[in-house]
Structures are given as C-alpha cells and as structure tokens.
LODOSE-571045 format. One record per residue: residue in three letters; residue number from 1; x, y, z of N, C-alpha, C, CB in turn. Coordinates in pm, whole numbers, plus 50000, padded with zeros to 5 digits. Glycine has a CB too. Layout:
# residues N
r | k | n.x | n.y | n.z | ca.x | ca.y | ca.z | c.x | c.y | c.z | cb.x | cb.y | cb.z
ALA | NUM | X | Y | Z | X | Y | Z | X | Y | Z | X | Y | Z
...
//
This chain:
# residues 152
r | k | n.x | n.y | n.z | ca.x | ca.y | ca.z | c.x | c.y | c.z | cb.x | cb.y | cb.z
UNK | 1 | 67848 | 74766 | 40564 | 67804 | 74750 | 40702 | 67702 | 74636 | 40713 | 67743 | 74881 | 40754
UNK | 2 | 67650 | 74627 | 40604 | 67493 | 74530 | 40632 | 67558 | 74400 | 40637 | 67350 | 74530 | 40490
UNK | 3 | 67704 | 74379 | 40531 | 67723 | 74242 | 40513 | 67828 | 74184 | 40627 | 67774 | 74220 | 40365
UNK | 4 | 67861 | 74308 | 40673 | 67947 | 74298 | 40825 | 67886 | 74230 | 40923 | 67974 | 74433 | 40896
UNK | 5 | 67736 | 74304 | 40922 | 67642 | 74233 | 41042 | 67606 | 74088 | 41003 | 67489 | 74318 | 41066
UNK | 6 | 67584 | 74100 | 40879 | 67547 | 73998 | 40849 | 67647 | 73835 | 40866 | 67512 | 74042 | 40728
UNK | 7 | 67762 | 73847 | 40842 | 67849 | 73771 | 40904 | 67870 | 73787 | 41007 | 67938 | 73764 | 40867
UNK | 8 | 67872 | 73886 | 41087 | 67852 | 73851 | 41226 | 67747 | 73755 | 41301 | 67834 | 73959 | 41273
UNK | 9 | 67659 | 73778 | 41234 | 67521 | 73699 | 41275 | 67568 | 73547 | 41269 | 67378 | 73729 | 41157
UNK | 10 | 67579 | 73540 | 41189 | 67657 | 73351 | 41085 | 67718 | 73323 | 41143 | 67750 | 73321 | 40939
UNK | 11 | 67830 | 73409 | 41229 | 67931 | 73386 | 41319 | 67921 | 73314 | 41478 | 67977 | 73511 | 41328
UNK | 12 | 67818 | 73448 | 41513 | 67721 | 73412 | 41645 | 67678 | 73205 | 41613 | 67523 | 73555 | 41629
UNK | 13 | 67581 | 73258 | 41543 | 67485 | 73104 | 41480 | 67582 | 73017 | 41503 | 67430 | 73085 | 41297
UNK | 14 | 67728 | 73034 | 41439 | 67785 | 72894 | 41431 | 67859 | 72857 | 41524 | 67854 | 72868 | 41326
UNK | 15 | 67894 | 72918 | 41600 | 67931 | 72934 | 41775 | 67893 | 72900 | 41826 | 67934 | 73011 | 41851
UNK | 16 | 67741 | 72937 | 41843 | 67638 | 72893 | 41956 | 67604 | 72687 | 41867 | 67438 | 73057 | 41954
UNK | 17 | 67567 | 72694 | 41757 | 67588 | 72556 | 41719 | 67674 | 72455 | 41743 | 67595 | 72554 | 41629
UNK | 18 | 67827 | 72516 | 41743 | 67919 | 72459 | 41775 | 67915 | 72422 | 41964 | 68031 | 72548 | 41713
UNK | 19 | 67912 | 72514 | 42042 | 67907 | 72489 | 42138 | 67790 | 72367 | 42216 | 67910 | 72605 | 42164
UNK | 20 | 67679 | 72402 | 42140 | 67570 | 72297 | 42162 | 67607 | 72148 | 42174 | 67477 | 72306 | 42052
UNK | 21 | 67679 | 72154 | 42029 | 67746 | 72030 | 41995 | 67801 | 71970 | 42076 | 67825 | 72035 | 41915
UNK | 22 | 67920 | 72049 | 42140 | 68032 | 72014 | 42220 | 67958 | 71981 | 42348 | 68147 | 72130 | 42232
UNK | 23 | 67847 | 72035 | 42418 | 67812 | 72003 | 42495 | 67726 | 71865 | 42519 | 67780 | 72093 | 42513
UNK | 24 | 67709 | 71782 | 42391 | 67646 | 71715 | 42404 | 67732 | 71616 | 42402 | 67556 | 71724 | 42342
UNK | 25 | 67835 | 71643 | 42310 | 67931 | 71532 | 42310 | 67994 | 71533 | 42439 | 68035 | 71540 | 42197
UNK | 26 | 67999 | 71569 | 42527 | 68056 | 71574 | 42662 | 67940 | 71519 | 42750 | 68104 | 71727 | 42705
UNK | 27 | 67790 | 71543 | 42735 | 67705 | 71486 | 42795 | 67723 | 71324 | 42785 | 67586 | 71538 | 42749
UNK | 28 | 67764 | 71248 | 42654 | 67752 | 71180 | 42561 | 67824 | 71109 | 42659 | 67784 | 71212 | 42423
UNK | 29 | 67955 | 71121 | 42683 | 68071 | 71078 | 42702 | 68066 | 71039 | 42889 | 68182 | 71202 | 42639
UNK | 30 | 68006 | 71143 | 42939 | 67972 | 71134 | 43117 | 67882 | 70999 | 43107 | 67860 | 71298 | 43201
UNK | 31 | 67778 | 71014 | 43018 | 67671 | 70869 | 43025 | 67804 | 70717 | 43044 | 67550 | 70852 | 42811
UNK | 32 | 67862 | 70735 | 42902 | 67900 | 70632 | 42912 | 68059 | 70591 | 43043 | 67912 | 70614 | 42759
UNK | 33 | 68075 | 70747 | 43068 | 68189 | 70700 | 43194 | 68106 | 70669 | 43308 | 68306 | 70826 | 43248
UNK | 34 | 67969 | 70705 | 43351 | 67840 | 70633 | 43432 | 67853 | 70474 | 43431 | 67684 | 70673 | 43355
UNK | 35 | 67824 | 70417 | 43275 | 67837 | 70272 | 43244 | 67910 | 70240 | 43278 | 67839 | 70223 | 43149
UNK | 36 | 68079 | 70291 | 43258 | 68181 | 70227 | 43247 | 68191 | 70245 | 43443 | 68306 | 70298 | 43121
UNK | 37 | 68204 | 70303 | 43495 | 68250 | 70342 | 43658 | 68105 | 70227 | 43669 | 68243 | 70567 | 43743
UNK | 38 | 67997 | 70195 | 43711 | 67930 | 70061 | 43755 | 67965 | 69976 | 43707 | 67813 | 70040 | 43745
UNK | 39 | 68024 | 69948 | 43588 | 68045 | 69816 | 43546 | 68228 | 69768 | 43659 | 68057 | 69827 | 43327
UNK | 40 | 68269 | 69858 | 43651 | 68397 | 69854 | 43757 | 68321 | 69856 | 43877 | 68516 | 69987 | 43753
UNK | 41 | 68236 | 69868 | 43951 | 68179 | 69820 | 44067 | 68112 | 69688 | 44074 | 68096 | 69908 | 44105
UNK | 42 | 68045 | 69653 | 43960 | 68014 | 69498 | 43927 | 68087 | 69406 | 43967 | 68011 | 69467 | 43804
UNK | 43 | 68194 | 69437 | 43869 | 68323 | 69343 | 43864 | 68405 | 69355 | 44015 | 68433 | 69399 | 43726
UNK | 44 | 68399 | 69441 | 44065 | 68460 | 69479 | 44162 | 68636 | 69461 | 44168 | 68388 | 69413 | 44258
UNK | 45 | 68623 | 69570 | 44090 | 68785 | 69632 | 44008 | 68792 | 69732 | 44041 | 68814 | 69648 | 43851
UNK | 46 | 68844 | 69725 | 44170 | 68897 | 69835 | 44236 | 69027 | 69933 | 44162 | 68941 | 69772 | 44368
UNK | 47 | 69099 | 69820 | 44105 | 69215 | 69940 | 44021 | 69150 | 70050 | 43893 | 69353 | 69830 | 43924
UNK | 48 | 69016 | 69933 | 43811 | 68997 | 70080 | 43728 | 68853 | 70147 | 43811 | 68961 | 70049 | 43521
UNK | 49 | 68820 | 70131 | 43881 | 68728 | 70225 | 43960 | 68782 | 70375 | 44072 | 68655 | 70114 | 44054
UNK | 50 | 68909 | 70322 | 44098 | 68997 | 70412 | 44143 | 69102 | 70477 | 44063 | 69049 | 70360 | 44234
UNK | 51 | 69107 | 70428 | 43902 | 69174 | 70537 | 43808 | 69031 | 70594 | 43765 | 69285 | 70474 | 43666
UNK | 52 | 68908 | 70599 | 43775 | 68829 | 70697 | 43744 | 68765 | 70814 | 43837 | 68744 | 70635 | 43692
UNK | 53 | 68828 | 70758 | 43951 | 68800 | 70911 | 44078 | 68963 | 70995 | 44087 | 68751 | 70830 | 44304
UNK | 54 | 68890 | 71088 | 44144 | 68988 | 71172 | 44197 | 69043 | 71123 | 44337 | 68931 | 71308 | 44207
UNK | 55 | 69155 | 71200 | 44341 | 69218 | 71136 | 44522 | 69092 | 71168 | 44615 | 69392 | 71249 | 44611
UNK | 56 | 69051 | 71247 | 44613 | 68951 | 71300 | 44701 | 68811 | 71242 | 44751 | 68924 | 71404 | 44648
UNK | 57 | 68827 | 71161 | 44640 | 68679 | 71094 | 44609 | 68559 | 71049 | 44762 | 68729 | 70926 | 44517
UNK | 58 | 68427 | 71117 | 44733 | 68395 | 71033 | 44831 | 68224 | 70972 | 44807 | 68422 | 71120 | 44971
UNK | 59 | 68232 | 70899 | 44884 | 68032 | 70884 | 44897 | 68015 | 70930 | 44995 | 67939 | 70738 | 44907
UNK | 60 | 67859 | 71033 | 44933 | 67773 | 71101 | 45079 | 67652 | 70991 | 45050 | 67708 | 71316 | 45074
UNK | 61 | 67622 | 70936 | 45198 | 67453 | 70900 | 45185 | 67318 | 70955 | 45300 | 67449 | 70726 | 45200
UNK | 62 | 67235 | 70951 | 45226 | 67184 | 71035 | 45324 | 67101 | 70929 | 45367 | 67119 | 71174 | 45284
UNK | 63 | 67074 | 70935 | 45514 | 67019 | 70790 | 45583 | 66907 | 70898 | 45680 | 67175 | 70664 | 45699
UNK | 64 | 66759 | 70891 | 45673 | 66672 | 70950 | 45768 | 66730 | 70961 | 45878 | 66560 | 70891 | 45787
UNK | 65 | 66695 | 71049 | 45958 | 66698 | 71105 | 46122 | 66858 | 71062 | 46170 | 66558 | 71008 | 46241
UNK | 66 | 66930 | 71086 | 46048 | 67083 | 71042 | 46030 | 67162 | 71168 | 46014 | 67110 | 70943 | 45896
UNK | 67 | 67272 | 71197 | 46051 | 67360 | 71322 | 45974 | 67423 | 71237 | 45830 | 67520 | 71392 | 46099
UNK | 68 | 67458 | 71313 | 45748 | 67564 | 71250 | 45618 | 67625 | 71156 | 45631 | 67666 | 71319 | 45572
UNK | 69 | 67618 | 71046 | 45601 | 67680 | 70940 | 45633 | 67806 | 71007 | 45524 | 67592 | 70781 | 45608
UNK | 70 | 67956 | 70986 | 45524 | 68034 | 71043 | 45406 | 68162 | 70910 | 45459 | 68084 | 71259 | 45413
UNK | 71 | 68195 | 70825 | 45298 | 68254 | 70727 | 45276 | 68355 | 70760 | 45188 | 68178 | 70636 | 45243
UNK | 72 | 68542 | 70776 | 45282 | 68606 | 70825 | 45203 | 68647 | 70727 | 45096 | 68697 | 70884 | 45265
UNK | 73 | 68754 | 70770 | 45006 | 68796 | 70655 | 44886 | 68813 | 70552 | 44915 | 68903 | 70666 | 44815
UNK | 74 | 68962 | 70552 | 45019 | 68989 | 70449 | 45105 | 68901 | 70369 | 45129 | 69027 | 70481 | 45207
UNK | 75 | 68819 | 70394 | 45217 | 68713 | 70296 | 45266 | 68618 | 70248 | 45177 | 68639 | 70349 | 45367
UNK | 76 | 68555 | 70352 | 45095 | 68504 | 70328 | 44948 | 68598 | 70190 | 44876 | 68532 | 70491 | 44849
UNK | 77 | 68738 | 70191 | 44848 | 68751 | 70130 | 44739 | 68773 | 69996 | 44805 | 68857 | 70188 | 44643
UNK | 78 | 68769 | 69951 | 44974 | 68786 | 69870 | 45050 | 68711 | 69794 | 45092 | 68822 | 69902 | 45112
UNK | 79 | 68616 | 69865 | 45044 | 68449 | 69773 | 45109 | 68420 | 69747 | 44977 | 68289 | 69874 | 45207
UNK | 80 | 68463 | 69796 | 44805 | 68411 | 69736 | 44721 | 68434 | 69573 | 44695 | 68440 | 69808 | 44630
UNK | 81 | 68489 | 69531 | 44765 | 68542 | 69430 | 44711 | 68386 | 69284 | 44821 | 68767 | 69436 | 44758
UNK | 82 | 68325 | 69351 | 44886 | 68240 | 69291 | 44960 | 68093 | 69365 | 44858 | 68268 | 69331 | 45144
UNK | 83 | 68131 | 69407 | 44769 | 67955 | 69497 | 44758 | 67966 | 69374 | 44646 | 67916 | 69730 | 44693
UNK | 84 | 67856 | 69285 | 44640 | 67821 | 69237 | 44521 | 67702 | 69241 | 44444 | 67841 | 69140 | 44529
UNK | 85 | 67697 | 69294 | 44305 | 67598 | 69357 | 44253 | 67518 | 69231 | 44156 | 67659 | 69491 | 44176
UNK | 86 | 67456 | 69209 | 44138 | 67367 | 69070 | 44106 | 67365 | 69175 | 43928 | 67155 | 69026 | 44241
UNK | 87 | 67251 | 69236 | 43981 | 67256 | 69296 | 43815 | 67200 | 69470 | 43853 | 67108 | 69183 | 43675
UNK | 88 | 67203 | 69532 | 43722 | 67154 | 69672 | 43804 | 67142 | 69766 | 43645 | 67306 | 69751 | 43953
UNK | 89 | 67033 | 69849 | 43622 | 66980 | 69913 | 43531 | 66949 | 70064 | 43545 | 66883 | 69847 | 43508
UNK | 90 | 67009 | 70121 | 43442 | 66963 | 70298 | 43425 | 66841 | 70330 | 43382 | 67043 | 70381 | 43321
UNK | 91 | 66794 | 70391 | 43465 | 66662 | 70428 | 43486 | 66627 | 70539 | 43383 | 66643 | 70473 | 43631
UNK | 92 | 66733 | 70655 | 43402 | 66734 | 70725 | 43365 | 66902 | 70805 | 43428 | 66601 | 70757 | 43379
UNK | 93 | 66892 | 70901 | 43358 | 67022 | 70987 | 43320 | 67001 | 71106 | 43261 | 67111 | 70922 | 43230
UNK | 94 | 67042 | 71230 | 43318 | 67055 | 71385 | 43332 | 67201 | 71444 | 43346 | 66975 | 71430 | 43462
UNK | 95 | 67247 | 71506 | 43249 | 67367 | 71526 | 43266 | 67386 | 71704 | 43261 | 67444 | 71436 | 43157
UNK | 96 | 67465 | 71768 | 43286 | 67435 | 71946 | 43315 | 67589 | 71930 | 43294 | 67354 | 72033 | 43500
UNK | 97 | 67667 | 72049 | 43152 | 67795 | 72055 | 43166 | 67809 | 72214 | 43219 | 67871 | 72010 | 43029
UNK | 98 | 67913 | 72213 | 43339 | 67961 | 72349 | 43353 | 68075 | 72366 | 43339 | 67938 | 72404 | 43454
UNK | 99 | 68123 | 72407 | 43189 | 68287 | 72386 | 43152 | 68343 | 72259 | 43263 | 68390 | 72559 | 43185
UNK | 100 | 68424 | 72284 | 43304 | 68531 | 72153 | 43341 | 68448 | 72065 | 43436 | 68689 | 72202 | 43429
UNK | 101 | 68356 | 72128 | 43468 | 68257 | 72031 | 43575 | 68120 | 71970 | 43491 | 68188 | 72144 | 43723
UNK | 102 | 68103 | 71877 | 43556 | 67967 | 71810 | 43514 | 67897 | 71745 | 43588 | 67972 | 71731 | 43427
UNK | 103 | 67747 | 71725 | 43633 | 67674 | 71710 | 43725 | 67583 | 71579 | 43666 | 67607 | 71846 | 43761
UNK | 104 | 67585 | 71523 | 43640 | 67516 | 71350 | 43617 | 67433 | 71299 | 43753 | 67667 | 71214 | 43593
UNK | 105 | 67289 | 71338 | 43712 | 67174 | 71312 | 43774 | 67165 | 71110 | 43733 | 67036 | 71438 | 43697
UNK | 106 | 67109 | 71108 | 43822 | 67082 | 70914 | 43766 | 67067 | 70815 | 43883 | 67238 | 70833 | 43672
UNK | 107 | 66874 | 70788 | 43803 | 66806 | 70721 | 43842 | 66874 | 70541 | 43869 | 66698 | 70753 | 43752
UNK | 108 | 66896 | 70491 | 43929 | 66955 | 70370 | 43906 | 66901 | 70280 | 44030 | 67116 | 70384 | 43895
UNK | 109 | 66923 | 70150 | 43947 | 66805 | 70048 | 44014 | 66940 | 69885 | 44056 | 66626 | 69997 | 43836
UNK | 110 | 66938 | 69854 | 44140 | 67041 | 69748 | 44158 | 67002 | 69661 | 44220 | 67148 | 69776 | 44211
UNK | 111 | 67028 | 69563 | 44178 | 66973 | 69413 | 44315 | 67142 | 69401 | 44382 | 66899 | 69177 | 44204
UNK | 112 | 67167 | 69356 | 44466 | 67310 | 69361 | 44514 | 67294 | 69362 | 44665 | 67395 | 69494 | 44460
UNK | 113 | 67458 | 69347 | 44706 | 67418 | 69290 | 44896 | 67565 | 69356 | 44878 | 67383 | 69064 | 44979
UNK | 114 | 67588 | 69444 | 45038 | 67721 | 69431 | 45081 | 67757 | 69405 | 45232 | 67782 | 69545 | 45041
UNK | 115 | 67807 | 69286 | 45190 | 67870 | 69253 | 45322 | 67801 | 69201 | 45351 | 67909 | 69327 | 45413
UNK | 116 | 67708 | 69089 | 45291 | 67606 | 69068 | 45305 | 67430 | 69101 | 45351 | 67651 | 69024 | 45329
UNK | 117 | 67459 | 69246 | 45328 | 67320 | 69334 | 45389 | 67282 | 69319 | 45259 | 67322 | 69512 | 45462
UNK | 118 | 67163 | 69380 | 45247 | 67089 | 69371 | 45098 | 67071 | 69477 | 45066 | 66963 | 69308 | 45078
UNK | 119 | 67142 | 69561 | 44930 | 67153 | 69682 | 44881 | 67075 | 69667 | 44726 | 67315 | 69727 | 44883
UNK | 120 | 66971 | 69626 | 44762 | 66910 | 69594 | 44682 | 66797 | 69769 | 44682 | 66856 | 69429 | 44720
UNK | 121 | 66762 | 69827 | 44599 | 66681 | 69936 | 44603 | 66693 | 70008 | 44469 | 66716 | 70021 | 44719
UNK | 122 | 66605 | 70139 | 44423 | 66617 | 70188 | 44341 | 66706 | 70327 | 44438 | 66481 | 70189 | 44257
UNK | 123 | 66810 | 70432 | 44349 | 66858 | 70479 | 44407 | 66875 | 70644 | 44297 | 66962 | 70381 | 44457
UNK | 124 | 66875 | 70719 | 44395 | 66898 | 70890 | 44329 | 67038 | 70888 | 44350 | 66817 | 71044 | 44421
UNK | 125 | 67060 | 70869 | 44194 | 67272 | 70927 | 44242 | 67300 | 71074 | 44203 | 67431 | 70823 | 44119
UNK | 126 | 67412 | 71106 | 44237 | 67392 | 71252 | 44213 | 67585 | 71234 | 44192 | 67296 | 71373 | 44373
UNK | 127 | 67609 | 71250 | 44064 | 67728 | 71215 | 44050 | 67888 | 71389 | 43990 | 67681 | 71074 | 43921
UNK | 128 | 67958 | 71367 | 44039 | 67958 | 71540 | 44036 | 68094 | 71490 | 43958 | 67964 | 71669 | 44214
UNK | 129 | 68143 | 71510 | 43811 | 68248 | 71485 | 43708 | 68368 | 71636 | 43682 | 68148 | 71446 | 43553
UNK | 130 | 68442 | 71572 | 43722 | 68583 | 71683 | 43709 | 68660 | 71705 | 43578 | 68703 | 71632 | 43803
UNK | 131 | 68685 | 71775 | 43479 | 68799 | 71752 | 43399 | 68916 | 71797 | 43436 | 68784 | 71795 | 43287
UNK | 132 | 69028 | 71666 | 43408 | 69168 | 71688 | 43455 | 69243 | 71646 | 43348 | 69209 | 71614 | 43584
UNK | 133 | 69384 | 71675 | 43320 | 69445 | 71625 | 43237 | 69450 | 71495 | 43175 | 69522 | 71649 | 43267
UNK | 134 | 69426 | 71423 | 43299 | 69415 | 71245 | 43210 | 69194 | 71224 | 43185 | 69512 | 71042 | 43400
UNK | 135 | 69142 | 71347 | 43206 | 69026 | 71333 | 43125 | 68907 | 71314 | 43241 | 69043 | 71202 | 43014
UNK | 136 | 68788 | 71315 | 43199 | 68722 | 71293 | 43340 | 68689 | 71231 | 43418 | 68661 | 71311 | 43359
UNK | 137 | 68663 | 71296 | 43532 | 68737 | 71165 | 43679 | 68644 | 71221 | 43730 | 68916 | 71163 | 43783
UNK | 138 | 68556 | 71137 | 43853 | 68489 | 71116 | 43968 | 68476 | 71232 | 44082 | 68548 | 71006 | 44020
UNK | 139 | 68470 | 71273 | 44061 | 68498 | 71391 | 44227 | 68411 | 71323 | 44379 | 68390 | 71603 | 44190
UNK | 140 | 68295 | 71314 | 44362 | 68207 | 71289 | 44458 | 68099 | 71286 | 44384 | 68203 | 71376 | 44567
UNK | 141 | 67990 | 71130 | 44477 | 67846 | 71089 | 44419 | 67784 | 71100 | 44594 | 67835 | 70891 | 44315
UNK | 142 | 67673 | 71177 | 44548 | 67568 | 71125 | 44653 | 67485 | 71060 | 44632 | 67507 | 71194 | 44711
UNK | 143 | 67418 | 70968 | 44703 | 67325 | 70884 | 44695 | 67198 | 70866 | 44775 | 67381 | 70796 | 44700
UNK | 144 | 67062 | 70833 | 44739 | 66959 | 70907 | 44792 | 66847 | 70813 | 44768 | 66942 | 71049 | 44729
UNK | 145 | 66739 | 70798 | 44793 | 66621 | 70725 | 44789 | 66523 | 70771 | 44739 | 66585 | 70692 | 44887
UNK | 146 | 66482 | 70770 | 44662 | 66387 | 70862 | 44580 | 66270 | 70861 | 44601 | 66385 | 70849 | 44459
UNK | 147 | 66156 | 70950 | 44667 | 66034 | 70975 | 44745 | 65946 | 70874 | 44680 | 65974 | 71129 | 44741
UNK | 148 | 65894 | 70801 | 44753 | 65762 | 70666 | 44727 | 65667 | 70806 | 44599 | 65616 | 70597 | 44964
UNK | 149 | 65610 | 70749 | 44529 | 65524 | 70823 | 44483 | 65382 | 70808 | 44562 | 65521 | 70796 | 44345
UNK | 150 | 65274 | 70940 | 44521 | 65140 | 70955 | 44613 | 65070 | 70816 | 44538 | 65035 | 71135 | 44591
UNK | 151 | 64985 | 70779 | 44666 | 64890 | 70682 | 44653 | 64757 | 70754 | 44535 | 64836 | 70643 | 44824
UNK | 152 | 64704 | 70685 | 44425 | 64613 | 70783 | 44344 | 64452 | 70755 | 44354 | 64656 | 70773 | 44184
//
C-alpha cells in the first residue's frame, strides 16, 4: 500500500510537471504568433494576416464617451493596406492558457498613421487565441489606451 501511494504521488508530480510544461510551451508559441500577426500588419500582408484569424475576426476599440467602436475582418483586412506602421515594440506580454483558448495581454507601442491619421500611441491589446485544426488563429483583439500614470 505505501509503495502504491507512493507512485501515485510520482504520478500526480509528473502530471502536474508535465502540464506546466505544456503550458508554457503554448504560452511560448502565442508570444511568437503576437510577433508574427504584427509583423503581417507591418508589411501589410493581408493574405498571411487573414490566414491567422478566424472568419469571425474582429477589432473592438474603445474610444471615450464612445460606444465600442467594433471593426469587422472585412473592413479590418481592407483598411490594412492604408495602416502604415513606421516601427513598433513589445512592451510587454501576458499570456493565460485555457485549454483551446488563450488570452494574450500586450502592452504595445507603435509609431504608424492610417489613412493618414496618426496612430501613433502606446496601446493595451487584449488579444483572445483559438485552437483549430490548422493551429492557432486570431478570434478577436481589443484595443485600449492605457491610464496616464499619477503625477508623484
């Protein structure tokens, strides 16, 4: 009985290790489909920026004393071709796996104009990752302005 539990225990341990693992390597992997999905907005490559969303895909933005601004694919992958991004840097990056879903927090900073407006700002993305058979894809990003910090 003792050595029963006792491999059970080892069992637990290497489960919960294993799973850790896996979760990171999936964290691992969202970072760099982050890189890879802006660098297809850079370039403004609409064909592989639209094999990394889902049909559904959309942008929410939230604009003060505004309702949701919400930008379907269509229009999303139609106006990319006017967004031009000068250069643009990760601030930071938070990733949360919930089995087939994944939630990619990220700080991101861009100089860039579309349509000639200036989309130049630091920005709260809030990026929400699907797994599907051809692997993970885009569902919906919101995007957000991240509170001035207090004067000290």
């Amino acid at each position: 009985m003792k050595h029963i539990l006792t491999l059970l225990i080892a069992v637990i341990i290497i489960e919960n290790s294993y799973a850790q693992q896996s979760a990171k390597s999936v964290e691992n992997e969202i970072i760099d489909l982050e890189k890879s999905f802006a660098e297809a907005i850079k370039a403004r490559d609409s064909v592989r920026a639209s094999s990394m969303q889902v049909e559904t895909y959309f942008l929410a933005v939230g604009i003060q004393g505004r309702p949701l601004q919400i930008i379907p694919r269509s229009m999303w992958l139609q106006n990319l071709k006017n967004y031009v991004v000068e250069s643009y840097s990760f601030d930071d990056i938070k990733v949360n796996v919930y089995g087939n879903t994944a939630v990619a927090l990220v700080l991101f900073t861009q100089k860039a104009t579309s349509g000639g407006r200036d989309r130049s700002a630091q920005f709260l993305l809030t990026d929400i990752w699907v797994k599907q058979d051809r692997g993970w894809v885009i569902a919906e990003r919101h995007s957000s302005r991240p509170e001035v910090a207090p004067a000290k």
